[in-house]
PDB file of N, CA, C and O in Angstrom:
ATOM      1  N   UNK A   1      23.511   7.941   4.157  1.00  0.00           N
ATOM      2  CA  UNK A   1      22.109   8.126   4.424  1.00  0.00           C
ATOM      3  C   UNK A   1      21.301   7.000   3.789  1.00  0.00           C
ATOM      4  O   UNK A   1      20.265   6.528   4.258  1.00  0.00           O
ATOM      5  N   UNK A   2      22.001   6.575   2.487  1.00  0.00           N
ATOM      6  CA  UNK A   2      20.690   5.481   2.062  1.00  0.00           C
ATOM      7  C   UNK A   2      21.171   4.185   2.999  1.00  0.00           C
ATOM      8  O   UNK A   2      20.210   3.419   3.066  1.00  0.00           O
ATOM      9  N   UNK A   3      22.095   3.760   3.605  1.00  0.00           N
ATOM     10  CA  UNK A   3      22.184   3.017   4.167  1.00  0.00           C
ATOM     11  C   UNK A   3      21.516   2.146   5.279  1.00  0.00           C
ATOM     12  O   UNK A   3      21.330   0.963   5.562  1.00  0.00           O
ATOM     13  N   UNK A   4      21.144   3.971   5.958  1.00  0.00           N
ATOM     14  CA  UNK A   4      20.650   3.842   7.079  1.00  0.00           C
ATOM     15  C   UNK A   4      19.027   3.733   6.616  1.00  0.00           C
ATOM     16  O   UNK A   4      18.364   3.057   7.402  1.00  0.00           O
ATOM     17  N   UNK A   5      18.208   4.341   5.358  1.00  0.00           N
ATOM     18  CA  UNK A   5      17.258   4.455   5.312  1.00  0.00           C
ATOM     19  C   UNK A   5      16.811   3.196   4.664  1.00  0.00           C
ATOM     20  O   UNK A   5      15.598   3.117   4.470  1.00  0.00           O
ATOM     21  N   UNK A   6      17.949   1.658   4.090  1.00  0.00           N
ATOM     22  CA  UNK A   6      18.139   0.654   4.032  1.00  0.00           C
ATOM     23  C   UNK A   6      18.092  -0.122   4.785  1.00  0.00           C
ATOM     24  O   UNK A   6      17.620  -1.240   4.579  1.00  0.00           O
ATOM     25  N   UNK A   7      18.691   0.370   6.125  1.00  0.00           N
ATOM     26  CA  UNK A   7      18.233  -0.333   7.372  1.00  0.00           C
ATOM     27  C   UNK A   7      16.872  -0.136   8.168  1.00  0.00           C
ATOM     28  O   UNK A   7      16.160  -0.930   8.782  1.00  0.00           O
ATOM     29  N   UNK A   8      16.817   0.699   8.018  1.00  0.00           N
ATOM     30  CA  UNK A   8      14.846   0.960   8.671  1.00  0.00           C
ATOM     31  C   UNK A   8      14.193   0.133   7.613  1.00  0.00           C
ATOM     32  O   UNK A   8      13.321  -0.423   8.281  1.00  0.00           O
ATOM     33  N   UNK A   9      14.086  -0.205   6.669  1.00  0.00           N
ATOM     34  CA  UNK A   9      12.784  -0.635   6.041  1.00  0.00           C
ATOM     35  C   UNK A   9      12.327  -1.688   6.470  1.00  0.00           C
ATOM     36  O   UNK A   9      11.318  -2.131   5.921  1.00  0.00           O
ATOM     37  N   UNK A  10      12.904  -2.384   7.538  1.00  0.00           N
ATOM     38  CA  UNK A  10      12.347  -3.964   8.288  1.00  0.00           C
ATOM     39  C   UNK A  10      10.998  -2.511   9.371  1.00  0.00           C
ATOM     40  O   UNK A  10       9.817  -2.832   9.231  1.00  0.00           O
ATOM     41  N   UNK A  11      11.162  -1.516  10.040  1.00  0.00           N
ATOM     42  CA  UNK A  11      10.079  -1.055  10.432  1.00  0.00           C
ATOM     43  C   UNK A  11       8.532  -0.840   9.210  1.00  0.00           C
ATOM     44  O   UNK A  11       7.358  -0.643   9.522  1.00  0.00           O
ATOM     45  N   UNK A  12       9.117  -0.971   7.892  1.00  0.00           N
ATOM     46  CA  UNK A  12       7.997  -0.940   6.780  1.00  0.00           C
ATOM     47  C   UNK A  12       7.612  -2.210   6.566  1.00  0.00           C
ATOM     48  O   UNK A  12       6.419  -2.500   6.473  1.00  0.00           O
ATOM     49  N   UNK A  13       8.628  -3.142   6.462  1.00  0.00           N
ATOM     50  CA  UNK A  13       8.294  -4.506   6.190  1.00  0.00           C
ATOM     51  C   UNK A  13       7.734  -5.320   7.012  1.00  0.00           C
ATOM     52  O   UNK A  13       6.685  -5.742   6.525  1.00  0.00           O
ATOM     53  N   UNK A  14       7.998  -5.830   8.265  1.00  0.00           N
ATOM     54  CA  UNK A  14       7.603  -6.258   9.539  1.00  0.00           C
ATOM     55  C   UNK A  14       5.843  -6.551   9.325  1.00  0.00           C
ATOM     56  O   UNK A  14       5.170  -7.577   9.222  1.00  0.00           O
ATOM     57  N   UNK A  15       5.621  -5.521   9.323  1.00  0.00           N
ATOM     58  CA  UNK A  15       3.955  -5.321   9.819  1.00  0.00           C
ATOM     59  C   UNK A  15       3.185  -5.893   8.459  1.00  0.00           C
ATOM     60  O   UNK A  15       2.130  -6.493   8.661  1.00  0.00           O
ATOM     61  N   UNK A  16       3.683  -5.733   6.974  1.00  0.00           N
ATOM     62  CA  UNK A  16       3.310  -6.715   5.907  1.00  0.00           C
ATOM     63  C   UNK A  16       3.886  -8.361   6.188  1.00  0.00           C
ATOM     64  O   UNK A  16       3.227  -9.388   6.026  1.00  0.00           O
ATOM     65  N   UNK A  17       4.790  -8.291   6.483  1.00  0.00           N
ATOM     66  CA  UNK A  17       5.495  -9.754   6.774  1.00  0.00           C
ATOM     67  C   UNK A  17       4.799 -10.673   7.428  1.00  0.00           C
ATOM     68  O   UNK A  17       4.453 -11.797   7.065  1.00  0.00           O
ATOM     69  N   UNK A  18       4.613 -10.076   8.470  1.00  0.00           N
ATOM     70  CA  UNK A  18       3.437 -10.552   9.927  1.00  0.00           C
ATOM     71  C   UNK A  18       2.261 -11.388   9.864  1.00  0.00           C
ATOM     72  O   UNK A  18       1.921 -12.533  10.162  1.00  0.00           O
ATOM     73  N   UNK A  19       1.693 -10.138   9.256  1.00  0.00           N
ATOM     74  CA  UNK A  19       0.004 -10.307   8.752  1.00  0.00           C
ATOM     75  C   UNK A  19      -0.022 -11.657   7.842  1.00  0.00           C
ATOM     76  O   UNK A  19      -0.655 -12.689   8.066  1.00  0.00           O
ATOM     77  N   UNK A  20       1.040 -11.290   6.505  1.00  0.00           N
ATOM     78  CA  UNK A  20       0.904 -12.587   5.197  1.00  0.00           C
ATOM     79  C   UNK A  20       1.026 -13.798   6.461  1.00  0.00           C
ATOM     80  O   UNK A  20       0.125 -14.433   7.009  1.00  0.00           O
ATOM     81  N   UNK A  21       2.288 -13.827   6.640  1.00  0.00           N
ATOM     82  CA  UNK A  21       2.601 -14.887   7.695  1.00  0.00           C
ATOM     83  C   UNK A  21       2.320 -15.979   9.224  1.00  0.00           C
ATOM     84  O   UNK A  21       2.630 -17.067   9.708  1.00  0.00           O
ATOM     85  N   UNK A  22       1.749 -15.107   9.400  1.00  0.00           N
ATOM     86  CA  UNK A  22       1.084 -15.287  10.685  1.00  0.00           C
ATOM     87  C   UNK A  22       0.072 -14.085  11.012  1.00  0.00           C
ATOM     88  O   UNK A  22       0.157 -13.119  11.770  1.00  0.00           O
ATOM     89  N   UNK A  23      -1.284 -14.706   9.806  1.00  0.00           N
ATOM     90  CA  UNK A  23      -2.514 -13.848   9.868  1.00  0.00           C
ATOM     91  C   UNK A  23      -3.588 -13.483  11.693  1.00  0.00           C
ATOM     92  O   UNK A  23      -4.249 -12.454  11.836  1.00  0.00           O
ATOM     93  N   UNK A  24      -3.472 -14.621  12.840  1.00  0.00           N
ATOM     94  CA  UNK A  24      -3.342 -14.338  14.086  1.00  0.00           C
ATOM     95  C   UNK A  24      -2.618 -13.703  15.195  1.00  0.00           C
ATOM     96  O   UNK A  24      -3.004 -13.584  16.358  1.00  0.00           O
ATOM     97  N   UNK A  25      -1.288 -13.233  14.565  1.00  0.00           N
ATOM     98  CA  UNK A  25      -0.202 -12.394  15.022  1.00  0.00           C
ATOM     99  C   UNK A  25      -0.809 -11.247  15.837  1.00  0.00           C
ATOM    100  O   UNK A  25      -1.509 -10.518  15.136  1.00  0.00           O
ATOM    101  N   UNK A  26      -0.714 -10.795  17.453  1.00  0.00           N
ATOM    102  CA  UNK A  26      -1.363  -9.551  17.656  1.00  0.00           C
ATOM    103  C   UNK A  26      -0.096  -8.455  16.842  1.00  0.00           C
ATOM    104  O   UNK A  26       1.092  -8.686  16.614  1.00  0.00           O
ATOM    105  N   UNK A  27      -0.762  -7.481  16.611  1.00  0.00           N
ATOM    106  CA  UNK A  27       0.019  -6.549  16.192  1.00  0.00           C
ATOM    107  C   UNK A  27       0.305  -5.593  17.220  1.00  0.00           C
ATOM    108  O   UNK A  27       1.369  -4.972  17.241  1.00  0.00           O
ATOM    109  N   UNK A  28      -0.427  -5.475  17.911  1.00  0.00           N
ATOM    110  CA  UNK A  28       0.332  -4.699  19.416  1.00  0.00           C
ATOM    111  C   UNK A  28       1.482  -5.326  19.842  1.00  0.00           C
ATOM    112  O   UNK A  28       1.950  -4.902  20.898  1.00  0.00           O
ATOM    113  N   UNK A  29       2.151  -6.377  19.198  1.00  0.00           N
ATOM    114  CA  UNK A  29       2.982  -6.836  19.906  1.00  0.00           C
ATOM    115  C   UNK A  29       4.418  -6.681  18.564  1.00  0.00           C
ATOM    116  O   UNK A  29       5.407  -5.949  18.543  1.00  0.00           O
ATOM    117  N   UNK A  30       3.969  -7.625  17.690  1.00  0.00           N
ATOM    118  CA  UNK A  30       4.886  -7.207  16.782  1.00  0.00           C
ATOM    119  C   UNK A  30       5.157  -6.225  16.215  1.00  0.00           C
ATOM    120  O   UNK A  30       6.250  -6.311  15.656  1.00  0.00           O
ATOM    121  N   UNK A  31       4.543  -5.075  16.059  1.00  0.00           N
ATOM    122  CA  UNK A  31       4.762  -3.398  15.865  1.00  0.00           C
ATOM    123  C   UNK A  31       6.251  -3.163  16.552  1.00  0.00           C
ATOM    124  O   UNK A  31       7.377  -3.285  16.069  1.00  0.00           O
ATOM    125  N   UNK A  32       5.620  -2.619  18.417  1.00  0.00           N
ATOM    126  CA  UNK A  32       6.452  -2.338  18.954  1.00  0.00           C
ATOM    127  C   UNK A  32       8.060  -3.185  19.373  1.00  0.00           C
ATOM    128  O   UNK A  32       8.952  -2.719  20.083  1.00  0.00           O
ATOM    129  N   UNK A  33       8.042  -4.498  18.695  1.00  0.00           N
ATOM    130  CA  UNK A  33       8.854  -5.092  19.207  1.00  0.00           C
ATOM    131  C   UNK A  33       9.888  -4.793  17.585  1.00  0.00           C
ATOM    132  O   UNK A  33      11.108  -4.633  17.613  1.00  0.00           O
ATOM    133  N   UNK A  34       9.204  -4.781  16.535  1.00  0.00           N
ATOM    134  CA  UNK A  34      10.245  -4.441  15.671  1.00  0.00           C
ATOM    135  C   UNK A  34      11.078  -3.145  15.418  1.00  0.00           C
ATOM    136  O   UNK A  34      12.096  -2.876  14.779  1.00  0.00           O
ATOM    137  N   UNK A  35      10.079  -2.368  16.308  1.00  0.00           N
ATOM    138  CA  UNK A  35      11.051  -0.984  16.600  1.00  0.00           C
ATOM    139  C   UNK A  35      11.788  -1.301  17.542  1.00  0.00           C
ATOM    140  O   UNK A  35      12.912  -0.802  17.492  1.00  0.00           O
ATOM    141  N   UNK A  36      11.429  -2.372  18.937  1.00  0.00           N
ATOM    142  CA  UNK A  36      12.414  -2.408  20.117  1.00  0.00           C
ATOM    143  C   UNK A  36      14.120  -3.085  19.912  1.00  0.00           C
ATOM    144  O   UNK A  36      15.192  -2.930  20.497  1.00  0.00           O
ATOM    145  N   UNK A  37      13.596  -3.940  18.667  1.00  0.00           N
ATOM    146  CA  UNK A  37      14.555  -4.455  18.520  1.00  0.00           C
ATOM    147  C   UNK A  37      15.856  -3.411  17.259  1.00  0.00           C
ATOM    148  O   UNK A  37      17.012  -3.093  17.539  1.00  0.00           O
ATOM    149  N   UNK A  38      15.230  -3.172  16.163  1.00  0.00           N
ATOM    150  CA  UNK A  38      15.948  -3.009  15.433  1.00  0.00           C
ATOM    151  C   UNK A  38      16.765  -1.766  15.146  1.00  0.00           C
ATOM    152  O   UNK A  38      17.840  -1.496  14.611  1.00  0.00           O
ATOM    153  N   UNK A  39      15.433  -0.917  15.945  1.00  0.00           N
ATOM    154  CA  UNK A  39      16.345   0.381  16.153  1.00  0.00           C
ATOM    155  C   UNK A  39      17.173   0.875  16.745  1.00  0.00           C
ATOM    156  O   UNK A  39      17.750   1.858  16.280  1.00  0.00           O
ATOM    157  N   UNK A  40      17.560   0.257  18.192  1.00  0.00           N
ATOM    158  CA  UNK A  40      18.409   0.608  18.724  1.00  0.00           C
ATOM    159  C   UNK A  40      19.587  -0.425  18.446  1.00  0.00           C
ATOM    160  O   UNK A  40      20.491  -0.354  19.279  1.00  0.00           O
ATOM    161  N   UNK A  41      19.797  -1.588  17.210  1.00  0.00           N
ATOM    162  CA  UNK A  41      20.860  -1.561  16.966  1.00  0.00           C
ATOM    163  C   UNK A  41      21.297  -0.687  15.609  1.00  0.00           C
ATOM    164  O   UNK A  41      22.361  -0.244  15.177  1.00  0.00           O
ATOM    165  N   UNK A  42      19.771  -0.677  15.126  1.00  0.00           N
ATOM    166  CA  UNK A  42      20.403   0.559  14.150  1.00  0.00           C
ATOM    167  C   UNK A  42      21.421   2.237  14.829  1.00  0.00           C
ATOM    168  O   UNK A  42      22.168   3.030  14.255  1.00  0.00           O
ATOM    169  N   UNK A  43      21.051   2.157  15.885  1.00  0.00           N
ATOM    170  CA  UNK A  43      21.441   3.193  16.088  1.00  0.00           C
ATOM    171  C   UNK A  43      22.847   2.969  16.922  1.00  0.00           C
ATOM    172  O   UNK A  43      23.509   3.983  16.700  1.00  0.00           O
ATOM    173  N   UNK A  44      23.466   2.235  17.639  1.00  0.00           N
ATOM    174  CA  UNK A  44      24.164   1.894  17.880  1.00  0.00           C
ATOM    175  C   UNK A  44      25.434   1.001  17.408  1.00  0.00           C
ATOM    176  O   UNK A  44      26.556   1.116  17.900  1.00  0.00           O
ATOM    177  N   UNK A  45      25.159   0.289  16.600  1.00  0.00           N
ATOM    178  CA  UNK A  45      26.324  -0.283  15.659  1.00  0.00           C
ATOM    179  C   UNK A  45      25.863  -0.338  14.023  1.00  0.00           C
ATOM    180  O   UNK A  45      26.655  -0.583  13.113  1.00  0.00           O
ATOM    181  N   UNK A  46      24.804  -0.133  13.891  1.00  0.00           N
ATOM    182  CA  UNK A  46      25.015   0.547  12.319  1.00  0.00           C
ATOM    183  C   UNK A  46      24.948   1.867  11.783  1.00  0.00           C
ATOM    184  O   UNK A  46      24.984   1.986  10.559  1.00  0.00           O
ATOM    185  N   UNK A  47      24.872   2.706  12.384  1.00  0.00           N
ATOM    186  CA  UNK A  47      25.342   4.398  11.801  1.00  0.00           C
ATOM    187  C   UNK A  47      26.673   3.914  12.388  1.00  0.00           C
ATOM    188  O   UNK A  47      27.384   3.692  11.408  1.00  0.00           O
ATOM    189  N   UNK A  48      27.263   3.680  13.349  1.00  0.00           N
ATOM    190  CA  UNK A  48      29.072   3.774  13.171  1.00  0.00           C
ATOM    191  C   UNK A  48      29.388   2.606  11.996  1.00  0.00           C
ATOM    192  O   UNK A  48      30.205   2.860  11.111  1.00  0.00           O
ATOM    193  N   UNK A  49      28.886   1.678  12.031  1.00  0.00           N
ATOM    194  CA  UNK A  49      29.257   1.026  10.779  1.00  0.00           C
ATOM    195  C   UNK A  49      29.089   1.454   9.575  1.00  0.00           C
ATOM    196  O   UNK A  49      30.041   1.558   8.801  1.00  0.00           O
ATOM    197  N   UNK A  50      28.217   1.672   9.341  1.00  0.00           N
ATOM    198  CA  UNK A  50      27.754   2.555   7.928  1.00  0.00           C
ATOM    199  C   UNK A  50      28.704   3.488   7.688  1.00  0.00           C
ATOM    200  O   UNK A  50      29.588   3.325   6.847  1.00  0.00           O
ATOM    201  N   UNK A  51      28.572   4.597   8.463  1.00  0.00           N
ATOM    202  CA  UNK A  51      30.154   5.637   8.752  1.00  0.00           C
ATOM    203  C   UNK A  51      31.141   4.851   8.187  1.00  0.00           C
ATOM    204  O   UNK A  51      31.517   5.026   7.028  1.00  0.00           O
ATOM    205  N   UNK A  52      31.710   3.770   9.110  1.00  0.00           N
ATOM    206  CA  UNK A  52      32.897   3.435   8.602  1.00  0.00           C
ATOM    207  C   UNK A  52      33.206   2.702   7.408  1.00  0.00           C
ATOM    208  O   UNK A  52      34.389   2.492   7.140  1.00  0.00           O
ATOM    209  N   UNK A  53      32.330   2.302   6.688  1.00  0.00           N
ATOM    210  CA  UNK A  53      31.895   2.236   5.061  1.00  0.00           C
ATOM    211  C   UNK A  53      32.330   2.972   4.257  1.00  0.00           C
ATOM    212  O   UNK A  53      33.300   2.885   3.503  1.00  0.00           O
ATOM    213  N   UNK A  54      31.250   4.073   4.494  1.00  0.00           N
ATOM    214  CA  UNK A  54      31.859   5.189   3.837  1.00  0.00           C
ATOM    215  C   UNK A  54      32.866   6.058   3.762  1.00  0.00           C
ATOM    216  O   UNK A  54      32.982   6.901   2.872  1.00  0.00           O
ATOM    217  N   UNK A  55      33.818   5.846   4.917  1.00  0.00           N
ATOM    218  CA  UNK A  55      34.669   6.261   5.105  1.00  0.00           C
ATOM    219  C   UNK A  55      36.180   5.748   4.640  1.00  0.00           C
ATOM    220  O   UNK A  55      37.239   6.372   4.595  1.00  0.00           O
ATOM    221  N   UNK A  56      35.790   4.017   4.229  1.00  0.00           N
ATOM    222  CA  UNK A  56      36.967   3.153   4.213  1.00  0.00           C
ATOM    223  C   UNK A  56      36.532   3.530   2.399  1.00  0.00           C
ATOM    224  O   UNK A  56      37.578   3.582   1.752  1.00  0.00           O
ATOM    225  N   UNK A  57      35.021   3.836   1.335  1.00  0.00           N
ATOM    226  CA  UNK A  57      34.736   3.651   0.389  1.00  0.00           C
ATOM    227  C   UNK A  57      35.475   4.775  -0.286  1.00  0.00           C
ATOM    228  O   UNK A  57      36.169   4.574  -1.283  1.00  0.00           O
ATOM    229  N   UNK A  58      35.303   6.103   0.331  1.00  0.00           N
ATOM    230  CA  UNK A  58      35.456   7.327  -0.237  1.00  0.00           C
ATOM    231  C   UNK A  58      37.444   7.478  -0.059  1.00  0.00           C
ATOM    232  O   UNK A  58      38.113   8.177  -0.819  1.00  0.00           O
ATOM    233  N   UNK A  59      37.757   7.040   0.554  1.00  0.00           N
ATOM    234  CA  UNK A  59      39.556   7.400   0.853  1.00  0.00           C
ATOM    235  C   UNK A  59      40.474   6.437   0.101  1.00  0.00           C
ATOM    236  O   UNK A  59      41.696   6.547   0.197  1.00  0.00           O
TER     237      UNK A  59
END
């Protein structure tokens, strides 16, 4: 679980990142695109990876 809640924090970070960085940035755009992107590989190859972490950590 902290893994995964390790991997979301680019949806917390992103939108501070942005702004410092590129203070003209629309944010309608970079919002939704850091969820488009990151979550569905979070959800697709890092909970089975993570899994298999913990699985190779604990045995």
């Amino acid at each position: 679980m902290f893994a995964i809640l390790a991997a979301s924090a680019s949806y917390i970070a992103v939108p501070a990142a942005m702004k410092i960085s590129v203070p003209k940035a629309n944010p309608g755009l970079f919002l939704p695109m850091a969820l488009a992107v990151s979550f569905p590989i979070n959800i697709t190859l890092g909970m089975p990876f993570y899994f298999m972490i913990v699985q190779l950590t604990t045995n």
